[in-house]
C-alpha positions, 0 to 999 in steps of 0.5 A: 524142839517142841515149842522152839522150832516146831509150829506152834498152835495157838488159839482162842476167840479173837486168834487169826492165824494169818494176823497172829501166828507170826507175833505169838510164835516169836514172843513164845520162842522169846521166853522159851530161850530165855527161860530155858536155863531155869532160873526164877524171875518175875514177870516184869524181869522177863518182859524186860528181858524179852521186851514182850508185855507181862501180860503176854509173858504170864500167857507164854508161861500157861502155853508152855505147860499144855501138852501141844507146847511140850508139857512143860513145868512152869514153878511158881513161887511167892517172893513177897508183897504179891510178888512171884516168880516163876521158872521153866524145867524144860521137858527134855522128852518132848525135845526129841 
């Protein structure tokens, strides 16, 4: 399943693989699973849920869209007060 049990390619200026591959890989797959289903929530009910940072769920979410992590849908709707929620449509193609 791309994105859950495939290898992961992450990157940027401050990525070791060898110190971050491990880290990043099992965060993403946390919000992945969770988000799987659907449904909207927030940032903060994700990193509750997952016990990961908002900040490094918001990344996981931007991860998911990008055509190596399966070219997912990421939604993204205002609640209110400078509130959004966000929702995963799993690319069932990309699964395959």
């Amino acid at each position: 399943m791309t994105g859950v049990q495939q290898p992961l390619r992450f990157d940027g200026s401050d990525y070791l693989p060898w110190r971050d591959d491990e880290r990043l890989s099992s965060q993403y797959r946390r919000v992945f699973s969770l988000m799987a289903d659907g449904r909207w929530r927030t940032l903060r009910e994700i990193a509750d849920a997952t016990g990961d940072p908002e900040a490094s769920v918001s990344a996981d979410l931007r991860h998911a869209r990008k055509p190596r992590f399966g070219s997912h849908q990421v939604e993204k709707r205002y609640v209110g007060d400078g509130l959004f929620e966000y929702r995963l449509l799993v690319n069932t193609e990309a699964l395959r």
